[in-house]
Legacy VTK file of the C-alpha trace (Angstrom):
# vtk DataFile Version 3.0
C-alpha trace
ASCII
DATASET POLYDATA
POINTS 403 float
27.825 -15.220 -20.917
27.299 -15.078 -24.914
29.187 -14.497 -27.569
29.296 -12.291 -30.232
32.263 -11.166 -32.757
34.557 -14.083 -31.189
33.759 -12.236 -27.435
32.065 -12.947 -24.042
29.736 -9.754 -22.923
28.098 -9.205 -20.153
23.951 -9.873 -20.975
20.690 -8.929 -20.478
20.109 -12.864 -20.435
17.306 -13.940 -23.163
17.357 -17.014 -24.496
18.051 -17.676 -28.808
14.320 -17.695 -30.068
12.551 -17.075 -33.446
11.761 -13.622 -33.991
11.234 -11.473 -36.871
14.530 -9.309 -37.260
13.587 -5.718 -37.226
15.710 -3.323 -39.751
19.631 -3.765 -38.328
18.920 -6.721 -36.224
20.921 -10.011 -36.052
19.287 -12.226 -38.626
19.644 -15.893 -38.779
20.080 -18.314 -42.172
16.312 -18.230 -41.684
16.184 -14.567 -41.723
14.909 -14.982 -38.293
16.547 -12.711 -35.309
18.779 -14.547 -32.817
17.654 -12.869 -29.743
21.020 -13.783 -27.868
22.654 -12.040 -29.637
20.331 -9.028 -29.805
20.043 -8.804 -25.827
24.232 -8.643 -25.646
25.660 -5.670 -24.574
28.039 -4.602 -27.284
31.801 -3.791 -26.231
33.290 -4.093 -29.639
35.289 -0.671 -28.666
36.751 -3.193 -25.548
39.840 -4.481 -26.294
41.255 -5.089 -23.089
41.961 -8.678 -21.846
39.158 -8.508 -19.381
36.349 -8.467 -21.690
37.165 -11.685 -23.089
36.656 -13.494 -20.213
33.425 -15.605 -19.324
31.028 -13.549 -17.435
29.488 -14.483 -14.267
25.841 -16.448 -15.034
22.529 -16.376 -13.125
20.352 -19.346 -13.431
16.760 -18.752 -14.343
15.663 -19.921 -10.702
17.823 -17.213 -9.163
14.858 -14.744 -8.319
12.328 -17.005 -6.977
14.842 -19.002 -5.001
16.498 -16.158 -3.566
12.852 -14.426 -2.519
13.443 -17.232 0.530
15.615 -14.818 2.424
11.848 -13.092 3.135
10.093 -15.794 5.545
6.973 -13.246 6.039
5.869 -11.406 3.037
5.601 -8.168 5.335
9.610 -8.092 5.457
9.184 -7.905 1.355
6.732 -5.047 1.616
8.715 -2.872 4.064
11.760 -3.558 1.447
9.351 -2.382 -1.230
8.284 0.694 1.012
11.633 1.687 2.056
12.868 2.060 -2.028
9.846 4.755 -2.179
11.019 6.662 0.798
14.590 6.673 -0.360
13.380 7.636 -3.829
11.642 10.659 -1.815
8.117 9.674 -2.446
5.672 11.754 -0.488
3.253 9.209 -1.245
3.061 5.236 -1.595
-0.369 3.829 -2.989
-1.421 0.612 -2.827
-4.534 -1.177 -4.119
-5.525 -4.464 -5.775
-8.166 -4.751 -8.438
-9.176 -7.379 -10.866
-7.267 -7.231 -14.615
-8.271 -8.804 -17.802
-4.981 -11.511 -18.637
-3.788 -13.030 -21.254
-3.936 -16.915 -20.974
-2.126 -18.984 -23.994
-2.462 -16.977 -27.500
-5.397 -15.269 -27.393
-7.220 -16.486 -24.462
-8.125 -13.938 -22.068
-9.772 -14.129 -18.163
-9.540 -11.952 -15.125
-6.657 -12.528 -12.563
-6.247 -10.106 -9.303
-3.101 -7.938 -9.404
-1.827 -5.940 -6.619
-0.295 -2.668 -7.489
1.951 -0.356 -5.830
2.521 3.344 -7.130
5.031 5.980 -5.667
5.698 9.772 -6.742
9.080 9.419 -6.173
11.965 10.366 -8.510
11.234 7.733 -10.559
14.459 5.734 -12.681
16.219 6.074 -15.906
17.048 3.090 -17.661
20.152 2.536 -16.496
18.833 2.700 -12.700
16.515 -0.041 -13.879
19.069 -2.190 -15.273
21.015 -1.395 -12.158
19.192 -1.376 -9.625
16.500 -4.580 -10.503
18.182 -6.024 -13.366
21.574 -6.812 -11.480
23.069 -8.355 -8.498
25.078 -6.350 -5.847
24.769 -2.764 -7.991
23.461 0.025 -5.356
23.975 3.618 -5.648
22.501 4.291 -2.436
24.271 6.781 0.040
21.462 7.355 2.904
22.346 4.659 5.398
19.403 5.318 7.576
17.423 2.222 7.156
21.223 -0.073 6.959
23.407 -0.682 4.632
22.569 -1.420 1.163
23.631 -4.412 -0.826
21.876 -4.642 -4.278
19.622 -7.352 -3.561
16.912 -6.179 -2.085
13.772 -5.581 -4.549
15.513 -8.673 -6.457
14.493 -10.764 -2.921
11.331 -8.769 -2.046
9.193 -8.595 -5.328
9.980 -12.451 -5.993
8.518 -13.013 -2.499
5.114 -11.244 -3.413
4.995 -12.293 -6.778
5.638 -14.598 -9.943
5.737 -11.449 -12.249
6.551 -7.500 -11.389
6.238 -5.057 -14.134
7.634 -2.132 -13.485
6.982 1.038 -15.029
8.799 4.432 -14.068
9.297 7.943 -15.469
12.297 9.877 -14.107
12.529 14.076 -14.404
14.133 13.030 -18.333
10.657 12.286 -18.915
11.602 8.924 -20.666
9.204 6.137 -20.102
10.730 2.761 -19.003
8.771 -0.507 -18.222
11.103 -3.946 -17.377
10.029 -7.338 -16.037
11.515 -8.978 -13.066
10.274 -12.928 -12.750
11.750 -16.734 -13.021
8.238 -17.555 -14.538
9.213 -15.851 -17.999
12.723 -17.167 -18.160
11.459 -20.689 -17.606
8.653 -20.049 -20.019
10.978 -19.306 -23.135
13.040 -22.486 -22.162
15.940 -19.802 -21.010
18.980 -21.663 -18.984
19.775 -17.742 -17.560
17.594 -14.980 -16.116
16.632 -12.841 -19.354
14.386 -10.112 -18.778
12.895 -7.938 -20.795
13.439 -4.097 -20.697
13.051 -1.424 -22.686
12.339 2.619 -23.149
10.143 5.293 -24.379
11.230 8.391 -25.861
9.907 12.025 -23.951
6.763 13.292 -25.224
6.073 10.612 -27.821
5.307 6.757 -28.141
8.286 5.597 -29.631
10.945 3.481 -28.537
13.870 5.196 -27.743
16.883 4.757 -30.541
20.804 4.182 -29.650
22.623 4.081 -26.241
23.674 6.828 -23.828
25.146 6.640 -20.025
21.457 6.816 -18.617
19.875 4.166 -21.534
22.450 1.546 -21.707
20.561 -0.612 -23.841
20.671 -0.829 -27.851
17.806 0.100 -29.719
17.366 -4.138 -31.079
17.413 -4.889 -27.431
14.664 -2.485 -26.561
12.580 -4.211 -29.700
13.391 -7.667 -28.783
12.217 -6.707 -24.935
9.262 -5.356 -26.273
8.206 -7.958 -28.647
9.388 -10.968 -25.972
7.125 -9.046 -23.261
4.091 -8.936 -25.256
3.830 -12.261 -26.871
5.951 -14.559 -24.684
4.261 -13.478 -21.024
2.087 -15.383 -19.364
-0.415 -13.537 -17.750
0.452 -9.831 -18.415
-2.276 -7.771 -18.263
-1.867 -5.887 -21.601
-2.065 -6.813 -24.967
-0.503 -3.882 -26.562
1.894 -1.193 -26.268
-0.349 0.788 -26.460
-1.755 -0.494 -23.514
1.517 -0.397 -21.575
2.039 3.273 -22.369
-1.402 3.762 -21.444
-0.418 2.878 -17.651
1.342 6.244 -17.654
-1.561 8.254 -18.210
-4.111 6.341 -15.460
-4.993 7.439 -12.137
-2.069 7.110 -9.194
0.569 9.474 -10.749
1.599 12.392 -9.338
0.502 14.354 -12.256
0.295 14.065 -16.216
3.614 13.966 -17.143
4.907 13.434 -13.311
7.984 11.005 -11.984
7.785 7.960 -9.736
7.289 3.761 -10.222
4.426 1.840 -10.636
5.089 -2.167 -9.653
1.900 -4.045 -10.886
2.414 -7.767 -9.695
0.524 -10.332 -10.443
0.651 -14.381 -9.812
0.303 -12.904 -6.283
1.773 -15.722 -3.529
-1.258 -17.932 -2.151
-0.549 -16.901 1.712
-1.524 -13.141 0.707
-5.302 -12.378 1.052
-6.535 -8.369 -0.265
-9.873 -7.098 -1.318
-9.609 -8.592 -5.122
-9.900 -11.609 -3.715
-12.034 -11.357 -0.539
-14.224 -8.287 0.044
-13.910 -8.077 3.540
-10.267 -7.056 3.440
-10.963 -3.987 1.247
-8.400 -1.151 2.663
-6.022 -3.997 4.121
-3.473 -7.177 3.070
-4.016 -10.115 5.167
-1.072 -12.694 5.136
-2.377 -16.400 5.853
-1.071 -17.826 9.187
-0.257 -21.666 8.804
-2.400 -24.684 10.046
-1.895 -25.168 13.911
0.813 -22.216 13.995
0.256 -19.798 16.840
-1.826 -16.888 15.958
0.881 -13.873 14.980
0.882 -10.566 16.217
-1.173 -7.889 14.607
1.636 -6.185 12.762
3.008 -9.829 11.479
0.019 -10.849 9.517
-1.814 -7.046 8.385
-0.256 -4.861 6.003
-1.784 -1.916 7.386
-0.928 -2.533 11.480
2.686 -3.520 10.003
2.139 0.308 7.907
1.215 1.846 11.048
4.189 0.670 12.863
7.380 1.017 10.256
8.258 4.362 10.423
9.530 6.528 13.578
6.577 8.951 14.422
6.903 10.903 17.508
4.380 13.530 18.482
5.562 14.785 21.106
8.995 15.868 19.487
7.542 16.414 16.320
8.916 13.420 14.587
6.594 12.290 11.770
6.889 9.698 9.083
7.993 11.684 5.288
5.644 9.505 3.338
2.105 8.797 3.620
0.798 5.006 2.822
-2.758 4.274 1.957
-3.803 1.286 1.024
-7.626 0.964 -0.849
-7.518 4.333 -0.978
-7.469 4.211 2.456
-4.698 6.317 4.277
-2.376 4.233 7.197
-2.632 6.388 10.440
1.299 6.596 11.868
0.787 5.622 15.334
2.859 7.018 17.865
5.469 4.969 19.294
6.114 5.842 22.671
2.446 5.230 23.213
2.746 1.849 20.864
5.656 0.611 22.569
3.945 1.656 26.348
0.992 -0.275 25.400
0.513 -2.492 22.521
3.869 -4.303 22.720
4.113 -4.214 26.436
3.078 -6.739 28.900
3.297 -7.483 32.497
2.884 -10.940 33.612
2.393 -12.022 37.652
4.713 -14.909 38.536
2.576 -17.603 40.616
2.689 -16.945 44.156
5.487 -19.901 46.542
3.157 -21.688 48.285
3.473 -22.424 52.316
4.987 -25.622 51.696
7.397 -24.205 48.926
8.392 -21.997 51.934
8.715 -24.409 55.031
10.732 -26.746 51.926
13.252 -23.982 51.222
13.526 -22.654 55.105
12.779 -25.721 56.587
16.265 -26.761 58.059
16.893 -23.315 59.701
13.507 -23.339 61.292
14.595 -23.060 64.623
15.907 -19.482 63.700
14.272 -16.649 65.122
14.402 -14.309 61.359
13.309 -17.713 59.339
9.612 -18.355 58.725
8.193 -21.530 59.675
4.756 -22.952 60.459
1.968 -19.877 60.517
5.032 -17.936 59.814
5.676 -20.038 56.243
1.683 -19.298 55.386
1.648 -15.480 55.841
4.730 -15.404 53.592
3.727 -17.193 51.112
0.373 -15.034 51.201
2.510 -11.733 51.248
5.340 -12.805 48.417
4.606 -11.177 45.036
6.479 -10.843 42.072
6.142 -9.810 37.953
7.542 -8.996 34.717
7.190 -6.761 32.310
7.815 -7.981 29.111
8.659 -5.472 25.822
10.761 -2.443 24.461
12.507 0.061 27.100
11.159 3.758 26.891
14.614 4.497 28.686
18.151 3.881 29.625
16.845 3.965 33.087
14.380 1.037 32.085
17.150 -1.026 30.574
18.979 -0.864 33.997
16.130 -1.073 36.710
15.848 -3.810 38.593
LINES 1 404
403 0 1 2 3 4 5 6 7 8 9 10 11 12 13 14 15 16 17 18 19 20 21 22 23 24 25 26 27 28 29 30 31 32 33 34 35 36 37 38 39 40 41 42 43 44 45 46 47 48 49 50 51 52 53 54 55 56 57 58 59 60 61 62 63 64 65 66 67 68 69 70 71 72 73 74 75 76 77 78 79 80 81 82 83 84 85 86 87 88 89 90 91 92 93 94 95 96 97 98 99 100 101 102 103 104 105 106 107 108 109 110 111 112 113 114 115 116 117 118 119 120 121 122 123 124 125 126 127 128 129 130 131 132 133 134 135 136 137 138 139 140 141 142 143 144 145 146 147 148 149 150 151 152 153 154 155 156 157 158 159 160 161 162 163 164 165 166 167 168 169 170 171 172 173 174 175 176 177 178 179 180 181 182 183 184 185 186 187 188 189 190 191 192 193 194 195 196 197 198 199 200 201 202 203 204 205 206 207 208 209 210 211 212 213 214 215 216 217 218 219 220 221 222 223 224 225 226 227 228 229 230 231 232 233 234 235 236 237 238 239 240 241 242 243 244 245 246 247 248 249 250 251 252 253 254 255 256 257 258 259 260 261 262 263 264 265 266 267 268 269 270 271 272 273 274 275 276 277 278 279 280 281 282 283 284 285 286 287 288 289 290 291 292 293 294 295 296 297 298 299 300 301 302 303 304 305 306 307 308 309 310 311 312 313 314 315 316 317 318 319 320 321 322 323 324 325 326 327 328 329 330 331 332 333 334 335 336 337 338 339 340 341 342 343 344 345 346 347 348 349 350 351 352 353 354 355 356 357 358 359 360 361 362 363 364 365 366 367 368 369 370 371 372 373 374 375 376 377 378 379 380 381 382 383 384 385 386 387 388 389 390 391 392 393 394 395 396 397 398 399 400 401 402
């Protein structure tokens, strides 16, 4: 928590470093900005008890620790696919490409980024700072992948990444860009996850001024995010605003002007192999199986078998997936799953035939009887006995129960 006025508020965390204090900002002795102070929400028209207690406080580590819930990075990616569905993307676009970074000051060099673009409905500020910027917020009502729980592009991106920019336009038009990654809180020296965040206006390159229920955020904390973002981040592949706004005006987007999210991640995890990094992969993501480990199925270590496979398509009944994935500009063919299920996960394995003397062994003390095998008897049924199992998914009730 911080305080400010003599009261605890809930924060954006950042952590109290120099900055120049921009007209109405919170200026120091110095006359340098505490950015604390700047990054607190203000509730000076509060005055109930409640907002003077502490507030609960996320350490810096939270992200990167928490991405452990993902043990496969595929899990991640289907939690990154499924917020483009539910944002009722038509399309999800995936590529990876090499970006020129900065490195120190001044230094730059080429790094490989992976980026992931939707034309879904895109998010306001507020969804940002809701939905990524916050623990246990959801506004989700469509239960049809499970229940929702506020966590999960907070676990997923981590698990992919050391940085994820996000940029998204909603139907306001409003242009907002926000930074989810440990790596930036550590590298400010912040005890408490601070991320930057902040908001264009519509139709012009200018940071959007005061507060309203869809842009939360004060127009010093939108400077401060800015100014923190472009000369405190390691790595980011723009030097500019300019730059950054110029992300909304590439190639990907539905159309000039369009909604959906662009995630551009970078510091990618070392088990993830893609075309920026090895040619051969071009129109696939390849996730590194350990020393010694047994080799994984297809759809556990390739981004585009696990694409293939993640949403219900059913020819037959006219059942198709509502987004389409391509990856490389490369589009993921849905495959069918009664015919995946019938064959590629299915397998039937032949138990090992009893041999004669397995047979005399078991039937051996009630020889003597007439209906029990033994001698020539024993041979011929060992040679007759058969037996196997199918192993994988039931097609039917009736399959669940046959025996």
């Amino acid at each position: 928590s911080s305080v400010v006025s003599g009261r605890p508020h809930t924060i954006m965390q950042a952590a109290s470093h120099p900055l120049a204090a921009p007209p109405g900002g919170a200026a120091g002795p110095s006359g340098v900005m505490d950015v604390t102070a700047v990054f607190a929400e203000s509730d000076d028209e509060d005055d109930h008890p409640a907002a003077r207690l502490p507030t609960f406080q996320v350490n810096h580590t939270f992200l990167e620790d928490n991405a452990q819930t993902h043990t496969s990075a595929m899990s991640a990616f289907g939690d990154v696919f499924d917020n483009a569905r539910e944002s009722k993307a038509r399309s999800l676009r995936i590529s990876s490409a090499s970006r020129p970074s900065r490195r120190g000051k001044s230094a730059r060099c080429l790094q490989s980024v992976l980026v992931l673009s939707d034309d879904g409905r895109g998010m306001s500020e507020r969804e940002v700072r809701e939905g990524l910027m916050s623990i246990g917020y959801t506004r989700k009502t469509d239960l049809s992948s499970g229940r929702h729980y506020g966590f999960g592009a907070k676990t997923a991106l981590p698990r992919l990444a050391d940085y994820a920019l996000v940029f998204t336009r909603d139907r306001s038009g409003r242009r907002t860009v926000g930074l989810l990654s440990s790596s930036f809180s550590r590298a400010i020296d912040a005890d408490q996850l601070r991320l930057p965040l902040c908001t264009w206006e519509a139709g012009r390159d200018a940071l959007l001024t005061g507060a309203s229920e869809e842009a939360p955020l004060r127009t010093r904390q939108r400077e401060a995010s800015l100014q923190m973002l472009l000369e405190e981040c390691e790595g980011l592949p723009y030097l500019s605003e300019a730059e950054l706004l110029a992300e909304f005006a590439s190639p990907g987007w539905s159309q000039s002007g369009g909604t959906g999210t662009r995630i551009v991640l970078w510091g990618v995890r070392k088990d993830l192999e893609f075309a920026a990094v090895a040619r051969r992969l071009k129109g696939d993501i390849v996730v590194r199986g350990s020393p010694g480990a047994k080799p994984p199925l297809s759809h556990q270590r390739s981004l585009r078998a696990y694409a293939e496979v993640l949403y219900l398509r059913l020819s037959g009944q006219g059942v198709e997936p509502t987004m389409e994935i391509v990856i490389d500009g490369r589009r993921v063919e849905p495959r069918d799953w009664s015919t995946y299920l019938e064959g590629g996960m299915r397998r039937t394995v032949a138990l090992p035939r009893p041999s004669a003397e397995d047979v005399q062994r078991q039937f051996g003390e009630e020889a003597d009887r007439q209906d029990r095998p033994s001698g020539g008897a024993a041979l011929e049924c060992s040679r007759s006995a058969a037996a196997s199992l199918t192993l994988g998914y039931a097609r039917s009730f009736e399959e669940v129960v046959q025996v």
